[in-house]
KEDOMAR-159059 format. One record per residue (C-alpha): residue in three letters; x, z, y. Coordinates in pm, whole numbers, padded with zeros to 5 digits, always signed. Layout:
ALAXZY;...
***
This chain:
UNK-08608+01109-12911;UNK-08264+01246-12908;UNK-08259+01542-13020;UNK-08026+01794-12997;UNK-07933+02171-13120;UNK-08001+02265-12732;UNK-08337+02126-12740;UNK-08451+01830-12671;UNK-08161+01625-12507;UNK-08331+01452-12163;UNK-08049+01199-12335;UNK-08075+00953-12052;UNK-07909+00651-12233;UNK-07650+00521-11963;UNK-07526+00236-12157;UNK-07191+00131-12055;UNK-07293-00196-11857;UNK-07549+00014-11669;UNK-07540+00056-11297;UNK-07549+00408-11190;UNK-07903+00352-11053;UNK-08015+00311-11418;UNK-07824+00567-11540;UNK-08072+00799-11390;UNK-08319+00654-11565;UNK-08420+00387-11376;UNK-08701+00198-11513;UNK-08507-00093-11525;UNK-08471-00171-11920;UNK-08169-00155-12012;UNK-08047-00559-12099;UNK-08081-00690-12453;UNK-07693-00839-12506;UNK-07522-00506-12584;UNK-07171-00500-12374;UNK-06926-00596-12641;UNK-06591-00465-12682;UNK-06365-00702-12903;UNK-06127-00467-13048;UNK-05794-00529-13030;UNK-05557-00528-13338;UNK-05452-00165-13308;UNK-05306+00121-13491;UNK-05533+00026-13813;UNK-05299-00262-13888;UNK-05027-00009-13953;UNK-05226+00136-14203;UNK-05270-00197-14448;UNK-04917-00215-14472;UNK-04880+00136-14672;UNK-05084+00097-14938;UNK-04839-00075-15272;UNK-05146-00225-15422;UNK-05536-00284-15418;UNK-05724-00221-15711;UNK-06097-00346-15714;UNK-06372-00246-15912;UNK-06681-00408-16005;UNK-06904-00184-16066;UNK-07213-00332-16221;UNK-07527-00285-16357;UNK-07476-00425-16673;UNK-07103-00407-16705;UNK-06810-00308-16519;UNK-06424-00349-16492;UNK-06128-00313-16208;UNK-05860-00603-16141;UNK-05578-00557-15926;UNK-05303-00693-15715;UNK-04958-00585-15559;UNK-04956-00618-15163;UNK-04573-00798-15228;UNK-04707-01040-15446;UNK-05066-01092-15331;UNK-05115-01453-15536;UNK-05131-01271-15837;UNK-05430-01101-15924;UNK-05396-00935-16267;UNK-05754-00816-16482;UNK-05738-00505-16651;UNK-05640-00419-17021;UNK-05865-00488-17313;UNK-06096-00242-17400;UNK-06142-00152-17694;UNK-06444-00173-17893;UNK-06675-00462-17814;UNK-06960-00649-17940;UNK-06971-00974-18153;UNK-07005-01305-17919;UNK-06967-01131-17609;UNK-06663-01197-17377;UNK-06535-00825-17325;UNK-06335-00867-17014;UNK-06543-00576-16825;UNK-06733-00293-17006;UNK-07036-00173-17035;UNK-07200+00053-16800;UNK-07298+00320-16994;UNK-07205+00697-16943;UNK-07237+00990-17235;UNK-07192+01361-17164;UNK-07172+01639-17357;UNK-07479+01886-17420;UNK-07264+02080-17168;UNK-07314+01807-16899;UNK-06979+01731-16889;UNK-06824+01372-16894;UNK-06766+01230-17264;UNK-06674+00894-17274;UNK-06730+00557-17067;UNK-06830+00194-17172;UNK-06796+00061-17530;UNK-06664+00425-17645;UNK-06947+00626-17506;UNK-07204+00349-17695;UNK-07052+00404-17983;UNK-06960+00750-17983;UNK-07364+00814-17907;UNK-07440+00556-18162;UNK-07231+00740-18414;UNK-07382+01093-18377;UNK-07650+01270-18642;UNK-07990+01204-18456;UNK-08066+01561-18461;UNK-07739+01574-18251;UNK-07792+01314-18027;UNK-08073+01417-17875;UNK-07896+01681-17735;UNK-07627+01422-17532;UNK-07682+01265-17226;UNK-07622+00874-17255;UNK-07717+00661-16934;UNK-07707+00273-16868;UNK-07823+00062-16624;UNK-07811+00335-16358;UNK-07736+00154-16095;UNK-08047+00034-16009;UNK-08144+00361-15929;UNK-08003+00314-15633;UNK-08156+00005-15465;UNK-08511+00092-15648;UNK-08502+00475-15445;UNK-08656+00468-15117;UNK-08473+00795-15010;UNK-08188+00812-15174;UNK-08019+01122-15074;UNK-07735+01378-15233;UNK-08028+01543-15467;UNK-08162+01211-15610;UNK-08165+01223-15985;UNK-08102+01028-16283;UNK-08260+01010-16648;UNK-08073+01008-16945;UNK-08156+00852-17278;UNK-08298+01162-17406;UNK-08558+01227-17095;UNK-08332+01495-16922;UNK-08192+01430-16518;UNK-07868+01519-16356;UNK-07794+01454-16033;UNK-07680+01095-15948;UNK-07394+01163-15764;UNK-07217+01315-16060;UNK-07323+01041-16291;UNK-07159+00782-16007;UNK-06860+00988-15950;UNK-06759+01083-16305;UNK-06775+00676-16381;UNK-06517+00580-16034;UNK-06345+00871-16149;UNK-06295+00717-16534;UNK-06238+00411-16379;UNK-05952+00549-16094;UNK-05771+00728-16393;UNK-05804+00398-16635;UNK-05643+00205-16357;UNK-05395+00475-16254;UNK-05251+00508-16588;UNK-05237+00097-16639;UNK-05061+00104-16273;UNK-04817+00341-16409;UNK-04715+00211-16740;UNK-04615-00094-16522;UNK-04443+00021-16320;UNK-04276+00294-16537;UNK-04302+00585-16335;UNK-04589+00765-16236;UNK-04837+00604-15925;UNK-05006+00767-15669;UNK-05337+00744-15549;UNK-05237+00793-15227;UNK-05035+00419-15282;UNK-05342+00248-15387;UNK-05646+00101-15174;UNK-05953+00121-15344;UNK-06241-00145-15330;UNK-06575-00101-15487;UNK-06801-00395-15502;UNK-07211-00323-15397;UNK-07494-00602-15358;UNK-07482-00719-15002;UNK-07872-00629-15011;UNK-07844-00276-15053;UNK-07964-00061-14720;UNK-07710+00187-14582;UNK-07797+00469-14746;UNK-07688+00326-15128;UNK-07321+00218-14943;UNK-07260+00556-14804;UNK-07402+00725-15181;UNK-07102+00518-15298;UNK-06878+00602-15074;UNK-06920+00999-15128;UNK-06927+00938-15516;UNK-06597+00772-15423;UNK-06483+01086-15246;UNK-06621+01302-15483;UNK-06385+01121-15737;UNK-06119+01185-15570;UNK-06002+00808-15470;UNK-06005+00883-15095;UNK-06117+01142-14833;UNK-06344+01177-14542;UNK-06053+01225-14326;UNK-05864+00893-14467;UNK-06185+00682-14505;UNK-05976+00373-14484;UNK-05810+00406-14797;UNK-06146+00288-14946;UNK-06353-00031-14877;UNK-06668-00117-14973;UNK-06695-00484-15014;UNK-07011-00722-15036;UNK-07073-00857-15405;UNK-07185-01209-15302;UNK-06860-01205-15006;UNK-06602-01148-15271;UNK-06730-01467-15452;UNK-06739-01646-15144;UNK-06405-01575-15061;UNK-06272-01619-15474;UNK-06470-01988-15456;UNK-06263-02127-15160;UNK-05930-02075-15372;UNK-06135-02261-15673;UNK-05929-02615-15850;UNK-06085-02823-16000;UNK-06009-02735-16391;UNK-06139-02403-16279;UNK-06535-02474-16228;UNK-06792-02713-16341;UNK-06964-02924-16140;UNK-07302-02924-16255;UNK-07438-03232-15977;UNK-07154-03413-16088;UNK-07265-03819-16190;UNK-06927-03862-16278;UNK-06748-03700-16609;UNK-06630-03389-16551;UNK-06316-03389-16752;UNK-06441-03688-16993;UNK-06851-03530-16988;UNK-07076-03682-16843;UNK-07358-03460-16665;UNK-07607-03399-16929;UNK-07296-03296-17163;UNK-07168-03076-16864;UNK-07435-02792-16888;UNK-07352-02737-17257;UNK-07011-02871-17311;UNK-06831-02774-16985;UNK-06948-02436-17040;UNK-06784-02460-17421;UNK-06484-02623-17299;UNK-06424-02341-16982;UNK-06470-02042-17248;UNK-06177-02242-17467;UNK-05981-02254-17147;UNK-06058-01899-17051;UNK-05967-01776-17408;UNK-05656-01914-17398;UNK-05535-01782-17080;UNK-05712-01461-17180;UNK-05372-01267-17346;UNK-05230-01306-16998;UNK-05516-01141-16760;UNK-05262-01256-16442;UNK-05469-01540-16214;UNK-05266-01679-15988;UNK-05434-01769-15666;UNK-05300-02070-15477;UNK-05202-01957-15100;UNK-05297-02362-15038;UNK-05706-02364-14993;UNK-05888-02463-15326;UNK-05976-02870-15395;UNK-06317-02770-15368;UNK-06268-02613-15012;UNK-06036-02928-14928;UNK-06367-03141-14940;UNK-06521-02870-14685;UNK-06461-02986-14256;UNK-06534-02755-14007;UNK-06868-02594-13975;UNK-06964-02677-14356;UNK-07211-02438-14515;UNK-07248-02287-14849;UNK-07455-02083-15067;UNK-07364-01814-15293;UNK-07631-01712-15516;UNK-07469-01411-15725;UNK-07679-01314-16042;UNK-07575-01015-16206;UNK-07735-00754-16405;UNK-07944-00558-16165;UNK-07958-00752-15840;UNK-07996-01159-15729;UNK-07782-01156-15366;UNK-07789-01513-15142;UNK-07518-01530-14893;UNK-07482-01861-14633;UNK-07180-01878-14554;UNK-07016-02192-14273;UNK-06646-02224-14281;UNK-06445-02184-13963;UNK-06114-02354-13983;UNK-05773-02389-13948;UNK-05804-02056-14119;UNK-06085-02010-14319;UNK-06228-01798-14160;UNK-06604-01733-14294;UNK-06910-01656-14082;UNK-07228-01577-14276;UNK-07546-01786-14102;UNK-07824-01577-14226;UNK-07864-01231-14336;UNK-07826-01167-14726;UNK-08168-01200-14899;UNK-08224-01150-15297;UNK-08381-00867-15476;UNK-08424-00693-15827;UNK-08363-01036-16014;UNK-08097-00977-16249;UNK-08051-01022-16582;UNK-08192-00713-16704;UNK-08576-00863-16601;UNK-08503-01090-16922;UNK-08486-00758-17138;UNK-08734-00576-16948;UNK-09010-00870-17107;UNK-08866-00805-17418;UNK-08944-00442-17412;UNK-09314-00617-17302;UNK-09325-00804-17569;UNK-09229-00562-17828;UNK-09508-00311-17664;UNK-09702-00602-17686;UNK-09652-00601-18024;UNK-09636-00250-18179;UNK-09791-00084-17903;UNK-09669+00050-17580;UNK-09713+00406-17704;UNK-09507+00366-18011;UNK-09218+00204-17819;UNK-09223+00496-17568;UNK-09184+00774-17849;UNK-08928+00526-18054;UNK-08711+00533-17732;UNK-08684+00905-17738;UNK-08700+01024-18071;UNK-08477+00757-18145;UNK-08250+00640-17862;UNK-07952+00525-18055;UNK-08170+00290-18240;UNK-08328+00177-17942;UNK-07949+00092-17774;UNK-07864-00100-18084;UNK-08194-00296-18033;UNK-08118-00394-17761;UNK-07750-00453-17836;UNK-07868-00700-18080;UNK-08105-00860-17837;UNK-07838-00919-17587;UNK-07648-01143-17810;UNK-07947-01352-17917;UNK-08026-01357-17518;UNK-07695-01499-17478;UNK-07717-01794-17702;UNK-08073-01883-17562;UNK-08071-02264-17458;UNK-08282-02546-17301;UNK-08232-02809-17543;UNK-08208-02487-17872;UNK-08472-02639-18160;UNK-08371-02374-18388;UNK-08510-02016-18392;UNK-08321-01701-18307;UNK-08344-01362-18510;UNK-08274-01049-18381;UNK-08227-00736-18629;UNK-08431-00485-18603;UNK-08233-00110-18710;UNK-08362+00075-18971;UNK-08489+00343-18805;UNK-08731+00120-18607;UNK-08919+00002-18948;UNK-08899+00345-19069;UNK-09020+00542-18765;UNK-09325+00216-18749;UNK-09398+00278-19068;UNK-09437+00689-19028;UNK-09606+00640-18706;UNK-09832+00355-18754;UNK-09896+00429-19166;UNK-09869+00034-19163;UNK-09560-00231-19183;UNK-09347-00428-18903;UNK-09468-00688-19129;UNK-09846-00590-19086;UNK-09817-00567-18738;UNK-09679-00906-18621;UNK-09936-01076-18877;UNK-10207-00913-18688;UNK-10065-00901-18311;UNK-10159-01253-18120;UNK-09814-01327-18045;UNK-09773-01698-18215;UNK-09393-01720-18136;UNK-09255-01406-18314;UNK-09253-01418-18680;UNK-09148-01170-18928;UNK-08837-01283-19150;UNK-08787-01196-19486;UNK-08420-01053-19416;UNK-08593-00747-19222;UNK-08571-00935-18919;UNK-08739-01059-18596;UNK-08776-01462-18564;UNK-08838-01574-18214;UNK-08905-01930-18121;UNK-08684-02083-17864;UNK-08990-02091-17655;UNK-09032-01726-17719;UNK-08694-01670-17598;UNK-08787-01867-17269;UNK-09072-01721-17219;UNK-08894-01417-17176;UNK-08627-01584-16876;UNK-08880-01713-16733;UNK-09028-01437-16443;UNK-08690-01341-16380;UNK-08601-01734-16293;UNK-08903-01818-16108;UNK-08832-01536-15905;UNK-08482-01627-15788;UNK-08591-02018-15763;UNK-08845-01905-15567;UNK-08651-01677-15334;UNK-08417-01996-15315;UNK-08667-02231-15230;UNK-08752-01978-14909;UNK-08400-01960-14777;UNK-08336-02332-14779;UNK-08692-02390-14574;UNK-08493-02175-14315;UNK-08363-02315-14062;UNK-08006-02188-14078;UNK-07968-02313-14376;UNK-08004-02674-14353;UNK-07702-02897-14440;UNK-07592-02703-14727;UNK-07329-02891-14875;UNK-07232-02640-15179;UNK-07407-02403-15380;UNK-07204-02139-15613;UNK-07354-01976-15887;UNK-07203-01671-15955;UNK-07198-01337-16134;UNK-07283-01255-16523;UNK-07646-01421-16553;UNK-07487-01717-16410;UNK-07348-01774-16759;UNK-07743-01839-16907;UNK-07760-02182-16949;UNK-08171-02175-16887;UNK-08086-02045-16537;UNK-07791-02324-16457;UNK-08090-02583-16593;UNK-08360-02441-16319;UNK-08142-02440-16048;UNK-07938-02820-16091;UNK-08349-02899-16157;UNK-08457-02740-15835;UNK-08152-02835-15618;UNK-07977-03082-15738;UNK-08051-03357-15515;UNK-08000-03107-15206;UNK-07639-03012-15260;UNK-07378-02975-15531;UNK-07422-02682-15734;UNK-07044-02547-15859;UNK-06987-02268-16130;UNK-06644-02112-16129;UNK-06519-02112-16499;UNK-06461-01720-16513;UNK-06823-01693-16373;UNK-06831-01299-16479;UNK-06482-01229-16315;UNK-06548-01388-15982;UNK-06664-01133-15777;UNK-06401-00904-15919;UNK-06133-01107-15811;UNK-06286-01228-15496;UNK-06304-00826-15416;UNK-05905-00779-15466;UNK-05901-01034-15200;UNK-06097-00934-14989;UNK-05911-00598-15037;UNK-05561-00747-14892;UNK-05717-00884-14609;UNK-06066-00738-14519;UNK-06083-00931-14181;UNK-06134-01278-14362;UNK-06526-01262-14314;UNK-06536-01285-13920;UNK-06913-01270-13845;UNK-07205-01102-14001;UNK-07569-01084-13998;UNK-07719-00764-13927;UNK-07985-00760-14214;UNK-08234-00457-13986;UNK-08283-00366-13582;UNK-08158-00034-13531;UNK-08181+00159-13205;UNK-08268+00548-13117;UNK-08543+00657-12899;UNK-08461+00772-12503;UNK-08656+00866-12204;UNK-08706+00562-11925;UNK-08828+00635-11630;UNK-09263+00577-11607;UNK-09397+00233-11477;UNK-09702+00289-11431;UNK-09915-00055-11582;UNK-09623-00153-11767;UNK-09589+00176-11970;UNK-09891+00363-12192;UNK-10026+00640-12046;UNK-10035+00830-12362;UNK-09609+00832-12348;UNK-09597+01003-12028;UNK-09392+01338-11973;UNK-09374+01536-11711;UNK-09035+01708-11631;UNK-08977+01894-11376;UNK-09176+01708-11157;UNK-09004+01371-11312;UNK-09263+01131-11492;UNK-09069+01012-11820;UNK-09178+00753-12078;UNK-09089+00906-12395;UNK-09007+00713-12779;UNK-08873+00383-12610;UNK-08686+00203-12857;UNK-08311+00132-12722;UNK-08205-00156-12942;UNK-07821-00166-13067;UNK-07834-00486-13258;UNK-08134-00696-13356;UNK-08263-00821-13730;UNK-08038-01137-13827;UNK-07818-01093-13500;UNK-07468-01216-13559;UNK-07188-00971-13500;UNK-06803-01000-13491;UNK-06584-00871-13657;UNK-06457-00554-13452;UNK-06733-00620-13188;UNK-06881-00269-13054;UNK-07240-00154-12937;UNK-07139+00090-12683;UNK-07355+00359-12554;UNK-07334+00724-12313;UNK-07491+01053-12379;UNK-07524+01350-12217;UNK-07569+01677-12357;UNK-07837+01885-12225;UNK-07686+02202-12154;UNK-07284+02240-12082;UNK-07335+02516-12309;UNK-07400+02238-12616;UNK-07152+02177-12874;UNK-07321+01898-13125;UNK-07545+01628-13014;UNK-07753+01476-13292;UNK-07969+01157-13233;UNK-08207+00992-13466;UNK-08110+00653-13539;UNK-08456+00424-13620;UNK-08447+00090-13801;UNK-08704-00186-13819;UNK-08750-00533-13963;UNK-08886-00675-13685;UNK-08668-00755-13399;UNK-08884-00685-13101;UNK-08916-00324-13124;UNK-09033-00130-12772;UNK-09123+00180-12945;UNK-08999+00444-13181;UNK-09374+00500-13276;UNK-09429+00158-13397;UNK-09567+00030-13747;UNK-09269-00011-13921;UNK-09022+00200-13742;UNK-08856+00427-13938;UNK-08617+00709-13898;UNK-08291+00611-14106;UNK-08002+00860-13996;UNK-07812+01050-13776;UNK-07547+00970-13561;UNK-07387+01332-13487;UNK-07142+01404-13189;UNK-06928+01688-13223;UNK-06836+01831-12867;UNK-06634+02133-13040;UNK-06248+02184-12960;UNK-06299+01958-12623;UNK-06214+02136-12292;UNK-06429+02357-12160;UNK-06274+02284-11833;UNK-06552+02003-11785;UNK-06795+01889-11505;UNK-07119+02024-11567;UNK-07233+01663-11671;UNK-07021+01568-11938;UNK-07053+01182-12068;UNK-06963+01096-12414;UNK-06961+00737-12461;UNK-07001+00630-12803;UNK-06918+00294-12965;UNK-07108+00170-13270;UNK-07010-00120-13527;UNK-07215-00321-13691;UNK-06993-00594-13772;UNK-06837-00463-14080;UNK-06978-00409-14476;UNK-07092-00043-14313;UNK-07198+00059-13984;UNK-06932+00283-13845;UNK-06909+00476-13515;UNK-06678+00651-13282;UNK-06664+00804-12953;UNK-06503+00949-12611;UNK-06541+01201-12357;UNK-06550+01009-12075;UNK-06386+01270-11833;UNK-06098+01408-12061;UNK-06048+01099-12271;UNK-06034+01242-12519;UNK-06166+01144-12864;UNK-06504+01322-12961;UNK-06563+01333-13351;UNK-06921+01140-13447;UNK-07051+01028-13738;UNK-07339+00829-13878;UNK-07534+00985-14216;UNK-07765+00779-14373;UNK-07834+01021-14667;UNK-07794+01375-14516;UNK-08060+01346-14239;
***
C-alpha cells in the first residue's frame, strides 16, 4: 500500500497513459507496457565534459587497484604505480584487499602494508588490531544489508561496514589523488575527477547503493552531485575492454591453428607463459593504449553477434550475454546477469576443510584467533602453491606451514603435525621432512574442484536458455581466470560450442574496461532487469475477478487493496534513458512527504503485494516541501523511474506548477 506520513495515501496510481476514467480507479488494470519516455540528450551531457579525468577502481574481493585516463586523451589508459611490498610469484599489479586499524579503530594501513604491518606485530599486540580481508562478500552474502550491518575482524571484534568500505575508497581516492598530482605537477582536485567503482553485476540494489554512500562517506562525491560517481557492472567493463582486444593481446584457447607458433594443447600452458613475458615487459610502462579502430576480435563479430562474459574473480562468478549492435558498437545484454558466490576464494575455503579435516575443526578455529598472523601467512603461502596448480602437474606441491602452527598443534593437541597426518585418512597430504605440507596434484584439484563444477554448471544452464543460443564468443575474465584447471574445464565443456578467448592482462580487464566505460557510460544501450518491481495501490473491486478477503470499504467506495502495479518485469529489456512513469496523489493537501513501498519479486506475473515471494525492498520518497502552497486541492506528482541504468534512479514533477519535486529511492534505509 502506499503509505504515507498522512495516513494511508488512497494513492490511486494514475499512470501517465491512463484515461481519466481510470484514474479514479477504474477497475480497468492498468496496461502492462509502461509508457516510455526516451530521454533526450539533455543538460547531463554538459556535465561529462567537466570532469579532466576518470579514475576507476576495482575494488575486489581478493585484490584491488585504480587505473585511469585523461578525458583529452581517452586512448590511453594508464594502471596505477607499483605498490610496494608484494608476494613471491604473484603479479602485483592490484593489491590486496586487506584493511588494519589501530586498537583505536582508526584506519592503519591498506593492502600489502597493512599484511605486513599486522604480520610484523608481537602477538600479544596483535590481537588487539583490527585486520580484515575478503570483506566484500559481506555484502552479497547479507540478506539486509543496511547502514548498521557489521563486519568481523581477524581478532573476532565488528565495526560497522560502512567505515571499513569507506576508509578503503577513501585510501584508494587519496592514492590516486596524489599519483594524479605528481603528474601533473600541481595539486588535483577531486572535484576534476569522475569516479568509477566496479561491483558484480549480480549484486541486488541494496549492496550498489551501500557503495555508493561508502563512496560519499569518503568523500569522492556528494548526494547533491551524484553524477560525479558511477557505479559500473564488473562483467560490462570486460565486455566493453574485450571489443578493443588484438590479437597479440589474448589467447585463443579453441584455436586448431598455432596461436603465435603453439599449437592448441601448447596454448593452455605456453600462451599463458608467453602473455606473462609480454605483460612483464610492457609492465615498467603501465600506459595501454586502446585502439579508437574496433579490436580484430570484434572485426570477426556482424551485426547481432552474441557473446559471453564469464568474469571469475575472488568472491563472485558474473555471466553477462551480450549481442553487438553496429555501426557503433553499441552493446545490448540478452539475458539478465546470472552467477553466484563462485570465486576463487571457494578453492581456499576447501583448504581450510581439509586442514579441519585434518587437525580438527576445533583446533583450526582457536589457531585462527589466538594466532591470526600465522593463519594470514598460511594462507599466503597457500595462495602461491594454488597458483601454480596444473592439469597436466605430476609433481607434488608443498606449502609451509609457520611456526606457530606446529607449535600451537603441538601445545594443543600434546601430539605432532607429523602424528596427525599419519593418522588422519587423507591419502594425498603427506608430511615432508623440511617442516612442510606435501599435497598431491590431485590433492590440489580436489580442492578446485566444487568451485569449478559450480560455475560449469551454472554455464551449462545459461546456454540451455534460449537467449543464448548462437554464441559465437566466450571471454574468460577476471583473476581466477588465470587458473589453468579452470581454462581446462571450460575449453572441455565448451569448446565445440563457441570460441573461448582470454585477454592476456586477464586480472586488469575489468579495470580497464571500467575507465571506459567511465568516458562514455552510454555504450551499453539495453539492459535486463534482473527482478519485477512494482508498489501496491488500491483498484477499484470486481466482484468475481477480485478476492473477497482484499475488499475495503471507503467511504462508501469498495477498494481492492495490495494489487501489485508492475514497473518493469524479471528479464524485461530496458533502454538506456527509457522511463517508467507514474502519478500520485497525496492524501491530504496538508501532506508534505509521500513515501511508497517499493516490492520486488522473481517471478514476473505478480497480481499481489501479498504473494509468496513478494518482498518489500525500498522506498521511493517524494518530498512535497518548498512547492507552492498555492495548489489545487488535488495535487499530482508524476514520477519517472529508471531502470535502464547500473542503478535504478528516479525523479519527479508537480504536475500543476511544473515544478521539480525532490524523490528518492532507498534500498538500505527503509
Amino acid at each position: 500500500m502506499a503509505e504515507t506520513e498522512g495516513g494511508t495515501a488512497d494513492a490511486v496510481s494514475t499512470p501517465a497513459y491512463s484515461s481519466p476514467a481510470k484514474s479514479l480507479g477504474d477497475p480497468g488494470i492498468t496496461p502492462l507496457s509502461p509508457s516510455h519516455i526516451v530521454k533526450d540528450s539533455d543538460a547531463n551531457d554538459a556535465v561529462e565534459q567537466s570532469f579532466l579525468v576518470v579514475v576507476a577502481i576495482d575494488f575486489g574481493t581478493t585484490s584491488s587497484g585504480y587505473a585511469y585516463s585523461f578525458t583529452k586523451e581517452p586512448e590511453c589508459i594508464h594502471v596505477m604505480r607499483r605498490w610496494e611490498g608484494g608476494d613471491p610469484g604473484i603479479s602485483n599489479q592490484k593489491t590486496p584487499t586487506t584493511i588494519l586499524l589501530t586498537p583505536e579503530r582508526k584506519f592503519h594501513s591498506f593492502g600489502y602494508a597493512a599484511r605486513d604491518f599486522y604480520h610484523d606485530l608481537d602477538p600479544s599486540e596483535s590481537k588487539h588490531w583490527l585486520y580484515f580481508e575478503k570483506f566484500k562478500m559481506k555484502l552479497h552474502t547479507t540478506g539486509n544489508l543496511t547502514m548498521e550491518t557489521d563486519l568481523t575482524a581477524a581478532n573476532g571484534k565488528k565495526v560497522k561496514a560502512i567505515e571499513i568500505f569507506a576508509y578503503a575508497l577513501q585510501f584508494f581516492k587519496e592514492q590516486a589523488l596524489k599519483e594524479l598530482s605528481d603528474q601533473a605537477g600541481s595539486e588535483f582536485e577531486n572535484s576534476e575527477v569522475r569516479w568509477v567503482i566496479t561491483v558484480p553485476a549480480i549484486w541486488k540494489q541494496p549492496a550498489k547503493q551501500f557503495m555508493r554512500q561508502a563512496a560519499y562517506k569518503a568523500g569522492m562525491a556528494t548526494p547533491e552531485n551524484p553524477e560525479q560517481l558511477i557505479i559500473a557492472l564488473e562483467p560490462e567493463a570486460a565486455s566493453i575492454y574485450c571489443r578493443k582486444l588484438r590479437l597479440h593481446q589474448m589467447i585463443d584457447l579453441s584455436s586448431k591453428a598455432p596461436v603465435n607458433g603453439y599449437n592448441a594443447s601448447d596454448t593452455i600452458g605456453a600462451g599463458f607463459t608467453q602473455a606473462k613475458e609480454y605483460i612483464r615487459r610492457n609492465r615498467q610502462s603501465r600506459t595501454f593504449l586502446v585502439e579508437n579502430v574496433i579490436g580484430e576480435i570484434w572485426s570477426e563479430l556482424e551485426e547481432g553477434d552474441r557473446y559471453i562474459v564469464v568474469d571469475s574473480g575472488g568472491g563472485t562468478v558474473d555471466l553477462t550475454v551480450h549481442q553487438i549492435r553496429l555501426p557503433e558498437g553499441h552493446l545490448k545484454e540478452l539475458y539478465k546477469a546470472t552467477g553466484g558466490p563462485y570465486g576463487s576464494v571457494g578453492v581456499d575455503y576447501e583448504f581450510e576443510k581439509l586442514l579441519c579435516k585434518i587437525f580438527g575443526e576445533d583446533f583450526i578455529e582457536q589457531f585462527k584467533i589466538k594466532r591470526p598472523a600465522a593463519w594470514v601467512d598460511l594462507m599466503i603461502a597457500f595462495e602461491s602453491r594454488k597458483r601454480a596448480a596444473a592439469p597436466d602437474r605430476t609433481n607434488p606441491l608443498n606449502i609451509t606451514l609457520p611456526f606457530s602452527f606446529i607449535d600451537y598443534y603441538k601445545k594443543f593437541r600434546g601430539h605432532s603435525v607429523e602424528h596427525a597426518l599419519r593418522k588422519s585418512n587423507v591419502d594425498f597430504v603427506k608430511w615432508s621432512s623440511q617442516g612442510m605440507l606435501r599435497m598431491s596434484p590431485d590433492a590440489m584439484n580436489a580442492l578446485f574442484k566444487p568451485t569449478i563444477d559450480q560455475i560449469i554448471q551454472h554455464l551449462s544452464d545459461l546456454f540451455e536458455k534460449p537467449e543464448v543460443t548462437n554464441v559465437k564468443f566466450l571471454f574468460l575474465v577476471g583473476g581466477f581466470a588465470e587458473a589453468p584447471l579452470l581454462q581446462q574445464a571450460v575449453q572441455n565443456a565448451f569448446g565445440s560450442k563457441c570460441r573461448i578467448i582470454i585477454p592476456q592482462d586477464v586480472g586488469l580487464t575489468i579495470l580497464k574496461g571500467a575507465v571506459l566505460f567511465g568516458l562514455d557510460p552510454a555504450v551499453i544501450k539495453v539492459r535486463r532487469s534482473p527482478l519485477t518491481y512494482g508498489v501496491g495501490v488500491l483498484n477499484r473491486f470486481v466482484e468475481g475477478k477480485h478476492p473477497p478477503e482484499k475488499l475495503l470499504v471507503k467511504d462508501g467506495t469498495r477498494w481492492c487493496t495490495d494489487v501489485f502495479d508492475k514497473f518493469i518485469s524479471a528479464d524485461q529489456s530496458v533502454a538506456l534513458g527509457e522511463t517508467v512513469s507514474r502519478s500520485y496523489t497525496p492524501a491530504k493537501p496538508s501532506q508534505l512527504v509521500i513515501v511508497i513501498n517499493i516490492y520486488s519479486s522473481e517471478q514476473d506475473n505478480v497480481s499481489f503485494i501479498t504473494e509468496p515471494g513478494v518482498k518489500k525492498c525500498g522506498t521511493l520518497r517524494l518530498d512535497l516541501t518548498g512547492t507552492d502552497t498555492l495548489v489545487p486541492t488535488r495535487r499530482e506528482i508524476k514520477t519517472l523511474m529508471q531502470f535502464g541504468d547500473t542503478e535504478i534512479k528516479a525523479m519527479a514533477i508537480d504536475v500543476a506548477t511544473s515544478k521539480s519535486v525532490k524523490a528518492g529511492i532507498d534500498f538500505l534505509n527503509y
